[in-house]
BARO-573077 format. One record per residue (C-alpha): x, y, z; residue number from 0. Coordinates in Angstrom, 3 decimals, padded with zeros to 6 digits, always signed. Example, Ala and Ser with C-alpha at 12.3 -4.5 7.8 and 13.67 -1.06 7.14 Angstrom:
residues 2
<dovex><c1>+012.300</c1><c2>-004.500</c2><c3>+007.800</c3><resi>0</resi></dovex>
<dovex><c1>+013.670</c1><c2>-001.060</c2><c3>+007.140</c3><resi>1</resi></dovex>
//
This chain:
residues 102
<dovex><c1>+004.584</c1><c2>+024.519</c2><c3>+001.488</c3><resi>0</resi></dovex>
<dovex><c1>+006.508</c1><c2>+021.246</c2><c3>+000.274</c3><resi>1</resi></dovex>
<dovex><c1>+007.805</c1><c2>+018.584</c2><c3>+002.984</c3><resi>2</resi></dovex>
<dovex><c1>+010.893</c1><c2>+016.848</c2><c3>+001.917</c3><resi>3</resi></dovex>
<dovex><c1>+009.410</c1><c2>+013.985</c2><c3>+002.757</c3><resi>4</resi></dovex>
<dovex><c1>+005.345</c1><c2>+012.208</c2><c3>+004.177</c3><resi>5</resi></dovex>
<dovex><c1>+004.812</c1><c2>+009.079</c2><c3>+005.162</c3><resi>6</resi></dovex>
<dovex><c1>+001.836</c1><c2>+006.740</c2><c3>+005.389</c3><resi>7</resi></dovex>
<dovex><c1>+000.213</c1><c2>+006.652</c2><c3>+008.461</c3><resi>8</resi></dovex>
<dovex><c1>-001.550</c1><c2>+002.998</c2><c3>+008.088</c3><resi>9</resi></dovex>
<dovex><c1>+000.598</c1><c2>+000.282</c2><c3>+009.909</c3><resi>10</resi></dovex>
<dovex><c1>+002.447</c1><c2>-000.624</c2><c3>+007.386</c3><resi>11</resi></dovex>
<dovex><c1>+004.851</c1><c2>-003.624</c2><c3>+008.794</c3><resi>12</resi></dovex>
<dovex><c1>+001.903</c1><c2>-005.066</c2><c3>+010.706</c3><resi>13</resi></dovex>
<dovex><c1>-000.453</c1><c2>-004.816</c2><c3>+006.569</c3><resi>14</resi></dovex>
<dovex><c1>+002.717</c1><c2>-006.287</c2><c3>+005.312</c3><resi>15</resi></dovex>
<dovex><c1>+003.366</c1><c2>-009.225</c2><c3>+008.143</c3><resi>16</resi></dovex>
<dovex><c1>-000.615</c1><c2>-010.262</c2><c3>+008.168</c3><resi>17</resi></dovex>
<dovex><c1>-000.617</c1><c2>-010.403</c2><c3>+004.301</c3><resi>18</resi></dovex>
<dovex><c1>+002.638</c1><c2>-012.418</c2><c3>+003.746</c3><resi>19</resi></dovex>
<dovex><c1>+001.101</c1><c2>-014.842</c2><c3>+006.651</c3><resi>20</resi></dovex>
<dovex><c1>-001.850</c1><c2>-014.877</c2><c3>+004.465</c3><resi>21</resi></dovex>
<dovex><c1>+000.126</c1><c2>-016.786</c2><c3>+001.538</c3><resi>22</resi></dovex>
<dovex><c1>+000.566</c1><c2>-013.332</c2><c3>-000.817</c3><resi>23</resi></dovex>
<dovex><c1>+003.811</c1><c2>-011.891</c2><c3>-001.068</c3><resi>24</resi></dovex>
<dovex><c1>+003.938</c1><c2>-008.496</c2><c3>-000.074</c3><resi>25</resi></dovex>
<dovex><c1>+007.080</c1><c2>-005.599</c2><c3>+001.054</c3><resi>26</resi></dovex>
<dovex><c1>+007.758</c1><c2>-002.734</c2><c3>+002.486</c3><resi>27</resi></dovex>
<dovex><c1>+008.744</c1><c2>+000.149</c2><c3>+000.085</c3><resi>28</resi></dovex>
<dovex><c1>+010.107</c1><c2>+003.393</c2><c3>+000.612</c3><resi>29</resi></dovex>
<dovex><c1>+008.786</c1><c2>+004.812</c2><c3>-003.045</c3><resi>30</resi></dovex>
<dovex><c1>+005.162</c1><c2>+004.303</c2><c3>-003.412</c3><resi>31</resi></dovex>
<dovex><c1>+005.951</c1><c2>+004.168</c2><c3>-007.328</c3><resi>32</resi></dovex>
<dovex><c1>+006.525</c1><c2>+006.540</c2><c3>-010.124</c3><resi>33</resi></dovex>
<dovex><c1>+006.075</c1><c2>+010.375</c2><c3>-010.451</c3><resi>34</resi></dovex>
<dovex><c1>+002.165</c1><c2>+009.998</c2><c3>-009.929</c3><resi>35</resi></dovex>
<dovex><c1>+002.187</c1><c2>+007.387</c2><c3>-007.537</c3><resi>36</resi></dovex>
<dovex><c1>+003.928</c1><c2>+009.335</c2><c3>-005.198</c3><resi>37</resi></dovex>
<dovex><c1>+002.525</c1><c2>+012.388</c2><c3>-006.458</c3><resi>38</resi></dovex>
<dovex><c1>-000.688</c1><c2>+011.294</c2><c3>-004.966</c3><resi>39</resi></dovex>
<dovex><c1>+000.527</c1><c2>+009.592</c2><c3>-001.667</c3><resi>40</resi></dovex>
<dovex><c1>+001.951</c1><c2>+013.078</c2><c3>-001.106</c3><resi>41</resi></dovex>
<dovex><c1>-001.245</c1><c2>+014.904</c2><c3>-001.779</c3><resi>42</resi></dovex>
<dovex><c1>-003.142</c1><c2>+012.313</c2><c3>+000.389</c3><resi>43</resi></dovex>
<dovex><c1>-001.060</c1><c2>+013.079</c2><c3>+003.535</c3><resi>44</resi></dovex>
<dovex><c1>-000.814</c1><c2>+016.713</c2><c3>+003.037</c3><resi>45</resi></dovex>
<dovex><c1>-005.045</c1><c2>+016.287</c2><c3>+003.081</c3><resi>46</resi></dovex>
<dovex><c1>-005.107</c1><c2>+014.254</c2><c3>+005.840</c3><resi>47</resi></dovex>
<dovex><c1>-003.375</c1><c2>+016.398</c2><c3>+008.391</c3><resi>48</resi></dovex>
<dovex><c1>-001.467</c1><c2>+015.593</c2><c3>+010.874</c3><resi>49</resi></dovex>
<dovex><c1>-003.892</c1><c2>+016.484</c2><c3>+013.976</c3><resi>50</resi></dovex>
<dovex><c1>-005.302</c1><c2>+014.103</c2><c3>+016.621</c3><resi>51</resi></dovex>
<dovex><c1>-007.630</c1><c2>+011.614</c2><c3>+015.123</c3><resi>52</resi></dovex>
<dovex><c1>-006.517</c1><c2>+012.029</c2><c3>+011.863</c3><resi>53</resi></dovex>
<dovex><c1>-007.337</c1><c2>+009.775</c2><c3>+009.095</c3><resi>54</resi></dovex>
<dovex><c1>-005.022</c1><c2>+007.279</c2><c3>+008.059</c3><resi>55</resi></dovex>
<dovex><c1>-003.342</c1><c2>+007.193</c2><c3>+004.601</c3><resi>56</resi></dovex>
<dovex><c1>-001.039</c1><c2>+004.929</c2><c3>+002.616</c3><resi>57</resi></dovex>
<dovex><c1>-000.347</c1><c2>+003.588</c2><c3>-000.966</c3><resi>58</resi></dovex>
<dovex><c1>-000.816</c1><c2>+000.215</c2><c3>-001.950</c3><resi>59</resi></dovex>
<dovex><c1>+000.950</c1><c2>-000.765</c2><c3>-004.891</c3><resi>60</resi></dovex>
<dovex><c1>-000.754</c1><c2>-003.710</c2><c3>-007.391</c3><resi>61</resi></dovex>
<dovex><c1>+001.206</c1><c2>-005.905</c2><c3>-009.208</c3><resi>62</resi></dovex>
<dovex><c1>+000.325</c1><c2>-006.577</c2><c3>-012.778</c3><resi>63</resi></dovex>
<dovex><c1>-002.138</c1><c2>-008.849</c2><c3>-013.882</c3><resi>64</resi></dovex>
<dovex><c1>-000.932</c1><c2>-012.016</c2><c3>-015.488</c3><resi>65</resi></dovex>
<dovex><c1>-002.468</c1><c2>-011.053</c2><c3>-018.829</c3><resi>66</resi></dovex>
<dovex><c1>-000.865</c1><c2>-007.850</c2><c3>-018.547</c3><resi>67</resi></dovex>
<dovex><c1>+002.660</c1><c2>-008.730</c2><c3>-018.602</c3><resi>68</resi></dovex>
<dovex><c1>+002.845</c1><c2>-010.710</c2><c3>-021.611</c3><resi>69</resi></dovex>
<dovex><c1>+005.765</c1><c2>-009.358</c2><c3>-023.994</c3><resi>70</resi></dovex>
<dovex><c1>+007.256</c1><c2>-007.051</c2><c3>-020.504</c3><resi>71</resi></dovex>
<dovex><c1>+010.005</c1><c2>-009.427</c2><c3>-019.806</c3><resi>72</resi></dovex>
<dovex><c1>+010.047</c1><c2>-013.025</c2><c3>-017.727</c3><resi>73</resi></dovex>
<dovex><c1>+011.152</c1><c2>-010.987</c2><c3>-014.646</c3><resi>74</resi></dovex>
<dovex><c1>+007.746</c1><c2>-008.571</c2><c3>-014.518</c3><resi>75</resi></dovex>
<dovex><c1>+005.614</c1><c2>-009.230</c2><c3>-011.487</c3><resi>76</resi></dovex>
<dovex><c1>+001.962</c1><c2>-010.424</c2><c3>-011.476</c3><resi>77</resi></dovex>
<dovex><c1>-000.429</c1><c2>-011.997</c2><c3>-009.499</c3><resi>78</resi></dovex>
<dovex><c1>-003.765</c1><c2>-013.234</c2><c3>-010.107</c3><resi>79</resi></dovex>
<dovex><c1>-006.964</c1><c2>-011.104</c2><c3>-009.307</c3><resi>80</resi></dovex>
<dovex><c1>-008.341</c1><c2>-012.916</c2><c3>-006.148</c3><resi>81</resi></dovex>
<dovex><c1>-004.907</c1><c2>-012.914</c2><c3>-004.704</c3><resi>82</resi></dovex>
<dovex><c1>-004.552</c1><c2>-009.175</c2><c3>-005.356</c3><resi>83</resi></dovex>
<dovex><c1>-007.980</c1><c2>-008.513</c2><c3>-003.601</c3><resi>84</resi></dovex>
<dovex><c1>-007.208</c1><c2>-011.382</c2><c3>-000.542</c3><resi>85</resi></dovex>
<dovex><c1>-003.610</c1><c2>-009.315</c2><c3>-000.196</c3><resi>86</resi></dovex>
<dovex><c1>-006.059</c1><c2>-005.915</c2><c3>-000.160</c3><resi>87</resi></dovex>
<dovex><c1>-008.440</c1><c2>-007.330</c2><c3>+002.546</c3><resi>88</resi></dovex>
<dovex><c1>-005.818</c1><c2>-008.688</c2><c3>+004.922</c3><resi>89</resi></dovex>
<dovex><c1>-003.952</c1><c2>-005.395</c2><c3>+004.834</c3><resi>90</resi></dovex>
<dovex><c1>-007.345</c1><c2>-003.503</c2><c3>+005.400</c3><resi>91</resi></dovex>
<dovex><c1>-007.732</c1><c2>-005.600</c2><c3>+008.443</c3><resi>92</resi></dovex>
<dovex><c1>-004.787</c1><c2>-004.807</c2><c3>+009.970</c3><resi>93</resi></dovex>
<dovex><c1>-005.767</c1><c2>-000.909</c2><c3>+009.614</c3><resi>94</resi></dovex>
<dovex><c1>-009.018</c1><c2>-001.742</c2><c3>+011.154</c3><resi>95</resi></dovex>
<dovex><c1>-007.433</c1><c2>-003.199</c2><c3>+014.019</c3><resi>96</resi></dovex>
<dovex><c1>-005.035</c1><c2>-000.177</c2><c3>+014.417</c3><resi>97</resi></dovex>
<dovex><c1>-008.402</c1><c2>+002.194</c2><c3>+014.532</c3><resi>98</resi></dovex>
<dovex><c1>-009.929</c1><c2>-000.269</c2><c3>+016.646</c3><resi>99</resi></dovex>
<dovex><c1>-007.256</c1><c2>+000.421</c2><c3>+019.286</c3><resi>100</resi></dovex>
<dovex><c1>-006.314</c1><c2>+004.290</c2><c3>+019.371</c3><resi>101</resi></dovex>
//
C-alpha cells in the first residue's frame, strides 16, 4: 500500500545546522530530488519500518562537481569533492549522536 507521503527519520535540522557550522552550505528540502530520487527515499522508509528501534533513513542530495557543470548554466550548483565528503561526515555525525542517545 502507497503512503501519500514518508519522511526521513535521520535528524535532519540538527545534519543540516552541524554542516553549515562546518563551513559547507547545506538546506533542508522537502523533495529529495527527481522521480528516482524520491523513488528511492520512498522505498528506503517503506523498508525500514516504522517499529521501535528502527533504522534510520534519509536522502542526501550532492551537488555537482565543478567539472560537471561546465556548459549547464552560471547558476548550476557545485562544490568541490573534499567539501562534498566533509558536508557527508558532519551530517553522519550528527546521526551518530542521535543513535547514541535513544
Amino acid at each position: 500500500m502507497r503512503h501519500d507521503a514518508r519522511f526521513a527519520t535521520v535528524p535532519v535540522r540538527c545534519m543540516v545546522a552541524r554542516i553549515c557550522e562546518g563551513g559547507i552550505p547545506a538546506s533542508v528540502s522537502y523533495t529529495a530530488g527527481t522521480y528516482v530520487c524520491n523513488d528511492m527515499l520512498y522505498e528506503v522508509l517503506g523498508h525500514l519500518g516504522t517499529g521501535e528501534g528502527r533504522a534510520l533513513g534519509g536522502f542526501v542530495h550532492l551537488p555537482y562537481l565543478p567539472s560537471q557543470v561546465i556548459g549547464k548554466g552560471p547558476s548550476t550548483p557545485s562544490m568541490s569533492l573534499d567539501d562534498m565528503v566533509r558536508g557527508v561526515t558532519l551530517g553522519l555525525e550528527e546521526v551518530v549522536r542521535a543513535v547514541e542517545t535513544r
